[in-house]
C-alpha positions in Angstrom: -7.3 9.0 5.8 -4.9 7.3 3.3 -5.6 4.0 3.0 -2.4 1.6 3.7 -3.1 -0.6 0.6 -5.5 -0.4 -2.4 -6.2 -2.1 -5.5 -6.7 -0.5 -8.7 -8.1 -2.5 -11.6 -5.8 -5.5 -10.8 -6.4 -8.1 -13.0 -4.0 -11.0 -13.5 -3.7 -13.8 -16.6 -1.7 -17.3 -16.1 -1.0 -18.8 -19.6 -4.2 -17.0 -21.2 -6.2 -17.5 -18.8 -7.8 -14.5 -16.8 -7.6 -15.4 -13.1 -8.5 -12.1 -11.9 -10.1 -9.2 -13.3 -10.4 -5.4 -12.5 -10.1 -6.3 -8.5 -10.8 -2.8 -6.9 -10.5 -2.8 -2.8 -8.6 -0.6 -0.3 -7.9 -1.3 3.4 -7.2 1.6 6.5 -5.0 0.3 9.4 -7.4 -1.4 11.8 -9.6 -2.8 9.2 -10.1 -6.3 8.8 -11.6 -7.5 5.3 -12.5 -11.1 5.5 -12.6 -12.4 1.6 -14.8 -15.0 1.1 -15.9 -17.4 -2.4 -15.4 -20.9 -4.2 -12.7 -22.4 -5.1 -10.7 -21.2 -7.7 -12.3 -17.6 -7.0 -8.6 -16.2 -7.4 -8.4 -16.2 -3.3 -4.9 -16.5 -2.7 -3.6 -14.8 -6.1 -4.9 -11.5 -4.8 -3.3 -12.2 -2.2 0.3 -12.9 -3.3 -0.7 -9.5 -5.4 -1.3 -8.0 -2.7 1.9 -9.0 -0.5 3.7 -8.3 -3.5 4.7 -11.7 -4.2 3.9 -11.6 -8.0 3.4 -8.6 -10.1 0.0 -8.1 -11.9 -0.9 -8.7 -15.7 -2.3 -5.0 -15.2 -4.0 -2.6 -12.6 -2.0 -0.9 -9.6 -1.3 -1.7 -6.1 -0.9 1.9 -4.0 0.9 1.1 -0.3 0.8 4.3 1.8 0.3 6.5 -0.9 3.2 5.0 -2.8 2.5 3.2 -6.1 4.6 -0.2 -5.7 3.2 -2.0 -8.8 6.1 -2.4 -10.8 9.3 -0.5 -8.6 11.9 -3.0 -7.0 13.2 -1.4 -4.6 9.7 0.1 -3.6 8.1 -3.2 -3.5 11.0 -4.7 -1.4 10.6 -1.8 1.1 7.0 -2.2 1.5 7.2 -6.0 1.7 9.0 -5.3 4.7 5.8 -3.9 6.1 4.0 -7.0 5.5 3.6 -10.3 6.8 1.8 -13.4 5.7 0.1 -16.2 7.2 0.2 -19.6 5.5 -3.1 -22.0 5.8 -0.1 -24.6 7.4 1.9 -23.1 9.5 5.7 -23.2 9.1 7.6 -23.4 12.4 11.5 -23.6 12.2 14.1 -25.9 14.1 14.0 -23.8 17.1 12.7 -23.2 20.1 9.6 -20.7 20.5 11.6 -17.7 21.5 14.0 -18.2 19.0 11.2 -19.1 15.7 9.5 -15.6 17.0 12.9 -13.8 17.4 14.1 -14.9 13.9 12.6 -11.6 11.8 13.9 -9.0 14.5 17.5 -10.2 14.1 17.5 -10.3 10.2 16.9 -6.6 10.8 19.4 -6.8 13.2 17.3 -5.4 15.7 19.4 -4.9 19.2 18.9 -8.2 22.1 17.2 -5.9 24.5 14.7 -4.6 21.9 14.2 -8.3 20.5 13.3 -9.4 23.8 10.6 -7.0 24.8 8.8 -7.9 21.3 9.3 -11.4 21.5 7.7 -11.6 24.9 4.7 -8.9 24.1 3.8 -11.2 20.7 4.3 -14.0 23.1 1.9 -13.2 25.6 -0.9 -11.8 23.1 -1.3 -15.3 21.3 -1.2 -16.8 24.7 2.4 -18.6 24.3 4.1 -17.0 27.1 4.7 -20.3 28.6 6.0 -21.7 26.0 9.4 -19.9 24.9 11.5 -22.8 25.5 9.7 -25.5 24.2 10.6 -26.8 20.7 8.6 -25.3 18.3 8.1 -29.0 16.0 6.8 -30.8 19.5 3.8 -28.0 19.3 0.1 -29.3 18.2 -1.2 -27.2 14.9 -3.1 -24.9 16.7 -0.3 -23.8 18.8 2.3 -23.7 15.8 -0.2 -21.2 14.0 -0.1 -18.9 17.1 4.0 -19.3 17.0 3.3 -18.0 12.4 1.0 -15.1 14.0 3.5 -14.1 16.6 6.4 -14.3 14.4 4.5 -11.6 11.7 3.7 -10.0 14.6 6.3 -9.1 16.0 7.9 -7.3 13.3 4.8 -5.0 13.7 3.5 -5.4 9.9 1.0 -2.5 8.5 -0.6 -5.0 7.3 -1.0 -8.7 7.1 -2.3 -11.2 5.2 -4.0 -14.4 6.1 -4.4 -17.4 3.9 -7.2 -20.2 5.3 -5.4 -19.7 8.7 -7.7 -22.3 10.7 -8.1 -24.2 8.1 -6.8 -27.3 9.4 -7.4 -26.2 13.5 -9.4 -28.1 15.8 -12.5 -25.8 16.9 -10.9 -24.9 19.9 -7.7 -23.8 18.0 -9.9 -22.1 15.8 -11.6 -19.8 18.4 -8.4 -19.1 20.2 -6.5 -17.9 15.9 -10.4 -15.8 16.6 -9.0 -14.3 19.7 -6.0 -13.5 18.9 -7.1 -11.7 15.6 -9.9 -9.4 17.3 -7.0 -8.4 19.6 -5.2 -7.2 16.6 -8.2 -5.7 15.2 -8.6 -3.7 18.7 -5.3 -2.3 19.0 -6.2 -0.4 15.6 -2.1 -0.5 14.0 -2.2 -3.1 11.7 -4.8 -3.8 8.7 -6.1 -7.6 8.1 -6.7 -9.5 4.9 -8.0 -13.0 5.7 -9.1 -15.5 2.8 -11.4 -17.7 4.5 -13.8 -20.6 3.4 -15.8 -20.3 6.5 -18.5 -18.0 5.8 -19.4 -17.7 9.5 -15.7 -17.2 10.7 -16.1 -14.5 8.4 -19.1 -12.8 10.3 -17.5 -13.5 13.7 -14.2 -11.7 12.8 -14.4 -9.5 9.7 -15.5 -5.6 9.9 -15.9 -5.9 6.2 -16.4 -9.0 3.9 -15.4 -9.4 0.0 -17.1 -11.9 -2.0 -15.0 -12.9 -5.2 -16.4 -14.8 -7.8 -14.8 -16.2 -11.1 -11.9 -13.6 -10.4 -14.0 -10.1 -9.6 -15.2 -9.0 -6.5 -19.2 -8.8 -5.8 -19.2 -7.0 -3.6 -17.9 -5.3 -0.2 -19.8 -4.4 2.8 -20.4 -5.0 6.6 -21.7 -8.6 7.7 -25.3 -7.6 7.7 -25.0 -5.6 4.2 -23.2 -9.3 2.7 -25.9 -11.4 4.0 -29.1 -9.6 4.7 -28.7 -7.5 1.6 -26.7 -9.1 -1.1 -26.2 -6.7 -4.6 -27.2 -9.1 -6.7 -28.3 -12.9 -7.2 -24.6 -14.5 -7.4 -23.8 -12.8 -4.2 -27.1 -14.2 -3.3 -26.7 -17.4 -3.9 -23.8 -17.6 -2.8 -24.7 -16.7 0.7 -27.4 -19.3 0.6 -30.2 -17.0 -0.1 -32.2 -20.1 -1.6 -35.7 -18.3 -2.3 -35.1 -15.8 -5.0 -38.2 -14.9 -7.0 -38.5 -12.4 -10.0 -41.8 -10.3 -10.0 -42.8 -6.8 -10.9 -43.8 -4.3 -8.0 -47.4 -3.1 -8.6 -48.2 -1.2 -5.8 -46.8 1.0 -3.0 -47.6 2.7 0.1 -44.2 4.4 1.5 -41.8 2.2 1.7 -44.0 -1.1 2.0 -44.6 -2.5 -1.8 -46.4 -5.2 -3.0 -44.6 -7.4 -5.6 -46.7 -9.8 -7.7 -44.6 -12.9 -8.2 -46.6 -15.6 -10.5 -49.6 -13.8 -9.6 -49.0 -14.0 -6.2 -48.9 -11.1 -3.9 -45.8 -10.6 -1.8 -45.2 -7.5 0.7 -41.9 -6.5 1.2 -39.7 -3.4 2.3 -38.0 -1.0 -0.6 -37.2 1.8 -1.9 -37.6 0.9 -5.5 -40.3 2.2 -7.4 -43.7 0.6 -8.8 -43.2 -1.2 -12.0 -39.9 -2.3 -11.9 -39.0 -5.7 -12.2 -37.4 -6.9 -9.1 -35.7 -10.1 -7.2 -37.3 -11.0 -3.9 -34.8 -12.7 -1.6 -36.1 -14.9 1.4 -33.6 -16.3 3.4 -35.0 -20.1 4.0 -34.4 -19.7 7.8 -36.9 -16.5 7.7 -39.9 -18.7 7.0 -42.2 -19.5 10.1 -43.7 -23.0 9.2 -47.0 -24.2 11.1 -49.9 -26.4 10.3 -52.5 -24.4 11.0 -52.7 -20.7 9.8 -51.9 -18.6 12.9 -52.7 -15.1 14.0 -49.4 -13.3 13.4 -47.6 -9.8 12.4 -45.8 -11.3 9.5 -47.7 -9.2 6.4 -47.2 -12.8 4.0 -48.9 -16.2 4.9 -49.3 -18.5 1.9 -51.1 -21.7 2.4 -49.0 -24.6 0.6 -48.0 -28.6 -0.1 -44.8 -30.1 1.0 -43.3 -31.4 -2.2 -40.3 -32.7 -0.7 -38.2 -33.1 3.0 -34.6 -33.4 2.9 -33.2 -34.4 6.6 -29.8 -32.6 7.6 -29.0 -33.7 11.0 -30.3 -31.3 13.3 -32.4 -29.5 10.7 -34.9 -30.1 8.2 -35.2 -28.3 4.5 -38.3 -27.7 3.2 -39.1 -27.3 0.1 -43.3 -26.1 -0.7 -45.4 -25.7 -3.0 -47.4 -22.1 -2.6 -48.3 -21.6 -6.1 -44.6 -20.0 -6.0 -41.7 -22.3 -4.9 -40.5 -21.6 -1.3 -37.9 -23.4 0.7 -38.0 -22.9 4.5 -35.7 -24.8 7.3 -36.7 -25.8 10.7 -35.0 -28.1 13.2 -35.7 -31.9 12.7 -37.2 -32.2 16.4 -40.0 -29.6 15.1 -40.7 -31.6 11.8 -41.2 -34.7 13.9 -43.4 -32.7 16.5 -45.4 -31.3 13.5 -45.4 -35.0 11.9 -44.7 -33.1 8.1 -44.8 -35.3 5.5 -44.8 -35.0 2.0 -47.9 -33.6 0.5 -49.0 -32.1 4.1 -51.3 -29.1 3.6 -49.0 -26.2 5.5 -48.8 -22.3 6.2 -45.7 -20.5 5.0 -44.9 -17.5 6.8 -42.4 -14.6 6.6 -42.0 -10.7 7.5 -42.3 -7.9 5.0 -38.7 -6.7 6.8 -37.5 -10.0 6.4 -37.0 -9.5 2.2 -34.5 -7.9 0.4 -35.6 -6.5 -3.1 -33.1 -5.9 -5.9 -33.5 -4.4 -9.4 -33.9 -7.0 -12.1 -31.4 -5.9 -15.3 
């Protein structure tokens, strides 16, 4: 299958400095790539790329097969098969009907035709009551559903979203939720969200990007982003905390044993004996107890608590093992266990629970 849009090499340079670099991605209708990273990652300048807003310092952008990079009249033809959501929404001195109508008639689209796709947009972001009301008396929540409806309706190939719950209540922000996986299941139009909610991003994304200092990371699935991140800035990005550099020294199929500071850790790869690794323990994969319990996790160190840090409902940990771990638990079990700092504890975690990465 073609994909609808793709990235080739785009890099882009404001005033010498390099604000992207050799960004490579491609999205199929129905996909939904959530992008995720820091601030000033370069988020929203691949996106205005992307929609065609700004042309790139180099690289290619491909829209249906069609190279649309540096081409006029091409790029205003395929901007017309885009649509973009701003992180505030923009609602015009109108009612609803007539703020979601507004595209349609500047393509001078016929009334009866107008009005079957005003009221289908209407009624899948949940504003079918709402037609005649004016669209500035709306809360924000509700105004963003009126931005979605209004790209909507001109049944983009593909739209962008900048931050779109940004500023929502939570309820707001699980109805924009809604609305997008009902996009994403009638399989027409593709999705490009820049979010800074990492979990919003595993709730609604099929794929996720991570873009860092202008490149992307990496691209994969939920699990592949979080469970098995290509390298340590993804890593620690994600908030894999415990990541430990050792040297696999022995192996029995797949199960290894690494030795980290001369401590042995057993963990799940495909990597060979000898090479120099990361291990990756997410801090919520560590089973904390005070006594040393019978258990199926294959590594159990015995450590001191060198330090508790409070978070509201949960407790970090950070311990001592002869190798530095950092666990999290909820403060109601910290209490129960009365941990304190220097308390003799047992760190536990799964050999399926690590992910293993090359060292360069």
């Amino acid at each position: 299958m073609v994909p609808i849009i793709e990235a080739i090499n785009l890099s882009q340079i404001y005033e010498k400095k390099q604000v992207l670099k050799d960004v490579n991605l491609q999205l199929e209708r129905g996909d939904m790539l959530a992008l995720i990273g820091p601030n000033g990652a370069g988020k929203t300048t691949l996106l205005r790329l992307l929609d065609l807003l700004e042309k790139p310092s180099s690289g290619r952008i491909i829209f249906d097969g069609n190279d649309v990079t540096a081409s006029g009249r091409s790029r205003l033809k395929a901007r017309r098969r885009m649509a973009f959501i701003h992180q505030k929404p923009i609602v015009f001195n109108l009612n609803v009907y007539n703020n979601v109508a507004c595209g349609l008639r500047f393509r001078h689209e016929n009334k009866r035709l107008i009005k079957e796709k005003v009221e289908h947009v209407l009624e899948l972001v949940g504003m079918s009551d709402y037609h005649k009301r004016d669209a500035r008396t709306l809360s924000g929540g509700e105004m963003q559903r009126v931005a979605i409806a209004r790209a909507l309706v001109t049944e983009p190939a593909v739209l962008f979203l900048d931050e779109p719950t940004a500023n929502l209540d939570p309820t707001s922000v699980s109805k924009v939720e809604e609305i997008l996986a009902r996009i994403i299941s009638e399989d027409k139009t593709a999705l490009l969200m820049v979010t800074h909610d990492m979990a919003q991003g595993q709730r609604v994304a099929r794929k996720i990007g991570v873009l860092v200092k202008g490149e992307i990371l990496q691209i994969g699935s939920p699990n592949d982003i979080f469970l098995a991140p290509a390298s340590t800035r993804v890593a620690e990005f994600v908030g894999v905390e415990n990541i430990l550099p050792g040297m696999i020294a022995s192996k029995e199929n797949e199960l290894a044993t690494v030795d980290v500071n001369g401590m042995k850790i057993q963990a799940i790869t495909d990597l060979a004996p000898r090479e120099n690794v990361y291990v990756m323990i997410r801090p919520e994969d560590i089973t904390i107890t005070r006594a040393r319990e019978n258990t199926s996790a294959r590594n159990n160190f015995e450590g001191r608590i060198t330090r508790i840090i409070p978070l509201g409902p949960l407790t970090r940990i950070e311990i001592d093992c002869g190798i530095p771990l950092l666990g999290v638990i909820t403060t109601r079990s910290a209490g129960e266990m009365a941990l304190a700092v220097d308390s003799k504890i047992y760190a536990s975690f799964k050999a399926t629970a690590i992910h293993v990465i090359k060292r360069l």
